[in-house]
C-alpha positions in Angstrom: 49.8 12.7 13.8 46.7 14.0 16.0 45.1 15.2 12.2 45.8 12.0 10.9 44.0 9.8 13.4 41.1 12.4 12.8 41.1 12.1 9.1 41.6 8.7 8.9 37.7 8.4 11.5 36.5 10.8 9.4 36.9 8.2 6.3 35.8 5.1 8.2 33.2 7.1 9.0 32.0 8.2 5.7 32.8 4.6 4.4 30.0 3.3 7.0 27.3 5.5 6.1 27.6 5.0 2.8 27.7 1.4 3.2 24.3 1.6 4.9 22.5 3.8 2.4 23.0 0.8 -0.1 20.9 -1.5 2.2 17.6 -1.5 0.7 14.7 -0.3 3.3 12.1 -2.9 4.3 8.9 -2.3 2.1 5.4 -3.4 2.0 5.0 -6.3 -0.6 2.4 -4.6 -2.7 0.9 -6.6 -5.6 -1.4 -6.1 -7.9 -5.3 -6.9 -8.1 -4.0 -10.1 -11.0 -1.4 -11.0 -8.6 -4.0 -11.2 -5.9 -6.5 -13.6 -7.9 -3.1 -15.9 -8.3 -2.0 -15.9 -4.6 -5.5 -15.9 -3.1 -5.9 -19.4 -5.0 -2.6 -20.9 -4.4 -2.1 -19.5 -0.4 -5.5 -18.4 0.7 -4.8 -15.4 3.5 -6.3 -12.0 4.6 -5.8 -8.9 2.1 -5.7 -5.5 2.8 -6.9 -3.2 0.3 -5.7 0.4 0.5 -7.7 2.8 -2.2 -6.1 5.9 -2.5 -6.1 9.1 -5.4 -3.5 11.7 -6.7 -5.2 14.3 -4.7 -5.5 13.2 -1.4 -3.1 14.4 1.1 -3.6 12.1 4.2 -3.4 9.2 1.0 -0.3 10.6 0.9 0.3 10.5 4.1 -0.3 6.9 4.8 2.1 6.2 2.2 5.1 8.4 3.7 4.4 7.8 7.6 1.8 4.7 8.5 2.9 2.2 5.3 6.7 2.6 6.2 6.9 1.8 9.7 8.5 -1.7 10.0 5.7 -2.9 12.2 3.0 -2.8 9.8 5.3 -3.5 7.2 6.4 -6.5 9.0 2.6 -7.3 9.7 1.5 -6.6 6.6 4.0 -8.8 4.7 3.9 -12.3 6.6 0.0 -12.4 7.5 -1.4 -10.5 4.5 -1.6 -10.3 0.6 -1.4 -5.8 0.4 -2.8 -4.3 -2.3 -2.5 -0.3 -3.5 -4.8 1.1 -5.7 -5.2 4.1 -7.5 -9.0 4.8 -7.1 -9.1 6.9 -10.5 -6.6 4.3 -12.4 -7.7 3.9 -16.1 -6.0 0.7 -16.4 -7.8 -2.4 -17.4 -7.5 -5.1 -14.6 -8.7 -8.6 -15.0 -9.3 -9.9 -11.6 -11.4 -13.1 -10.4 -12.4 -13.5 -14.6 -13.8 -10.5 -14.9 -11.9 -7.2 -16.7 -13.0 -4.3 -15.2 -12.6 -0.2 -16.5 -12.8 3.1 -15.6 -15.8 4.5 -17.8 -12.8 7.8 -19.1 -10.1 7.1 -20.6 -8.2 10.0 -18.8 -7.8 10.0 -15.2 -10.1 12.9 -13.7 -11.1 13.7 -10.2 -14.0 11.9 -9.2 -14.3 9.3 -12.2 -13.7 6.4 -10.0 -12.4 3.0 -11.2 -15.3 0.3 -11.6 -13.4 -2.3 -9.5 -12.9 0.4 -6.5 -16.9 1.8 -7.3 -17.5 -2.2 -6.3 -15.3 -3.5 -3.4 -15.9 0.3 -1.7 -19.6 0.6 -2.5 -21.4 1.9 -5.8 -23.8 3.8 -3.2 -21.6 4.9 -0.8 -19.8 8.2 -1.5 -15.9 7.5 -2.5 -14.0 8.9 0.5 -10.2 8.2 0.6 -8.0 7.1 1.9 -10.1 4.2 2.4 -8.7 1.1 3.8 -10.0 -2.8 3.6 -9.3 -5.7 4.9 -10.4 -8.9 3.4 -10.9 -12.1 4.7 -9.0 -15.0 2.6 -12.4 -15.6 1.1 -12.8 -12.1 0.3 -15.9 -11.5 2.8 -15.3 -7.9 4.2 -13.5 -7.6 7.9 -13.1 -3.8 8.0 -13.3 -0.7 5.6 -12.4 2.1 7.3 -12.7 5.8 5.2 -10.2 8.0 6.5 -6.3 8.5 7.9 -5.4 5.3 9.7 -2.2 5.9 12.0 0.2 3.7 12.9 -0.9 2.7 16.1 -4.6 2.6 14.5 -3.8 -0.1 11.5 -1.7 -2.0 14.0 -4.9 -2.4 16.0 -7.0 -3.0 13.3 -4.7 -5.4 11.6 
């Protein structure tokens, strides 16, 4: 009877857990720069740029520690439009009326995006991660160029 009982909490058990890895995890609501041109016109409200590259570990980083902690995911989704960006991206991306391009058409280490070359600086040197935030009229808050951690994008944000 005793192994029963046991065998029987050991299921209910089981059945729970599983139960819970079905609940999706809260994300950040990352859209796109052609997104972002429709919801800045429609709901006006701050953005937050994150520019990021296949290389970069502390990118990387961000993405697996700072951008999945419920506070700044909770933040980021209810006073912010979030946008990620691949820095090196040869995608097209029509944004504002304008298409811009990445001048390769293969992605390759420090061919940067035109689109990131302008909101980051064409004269500044590309350092990533590198974080923006936006004002709802798209006048520059904040760029900060390097590993933001949790408590650090709370404060800026």
């Amino acid at each position: 009877m005793r192994l029963l009982q046991i065998i029987s909490i050991f299921i209910l058990l089981m059945s729970t857990k599983v139960q819970a890895q079905n609940v999706p995890e809260p994300s950040i609501n990352w859209i796109n720069f052609e997104q972002l041109s429709d919801s800045l016109e429609h709901n006006p409200k701050p953005v937050l740029i994150f520019f990021h590259t296949d290389w970069c570990s502390y990118c990387k980083k961000m993405l697996k520690e700072t951008f999945v902690n419920e506070r700044v995911i909770e933040k980021l989704n209810s006073e912010y439009y979030a946008v990620e960006f691949d820095a090196e991206s040869i995608d097209s991306i029509y944004f504002d009326g304008i298409t811009y391009t990445n001048e390769v058409s293969s992605k390759r280490a420090g061919k940067y995006h035109q689109l990131a070359k302008i909101l980051m600086g064409e004269n500044n040197k590309a350092v990533f991660p590198t974080t923006m935030l936006l004002n709802a009229d798209f006048s520059v808050k904040t760029k900060k160029y390097s590993y933001l951690s949790v408590k650090q994008i709370l404060n800026i944000l």
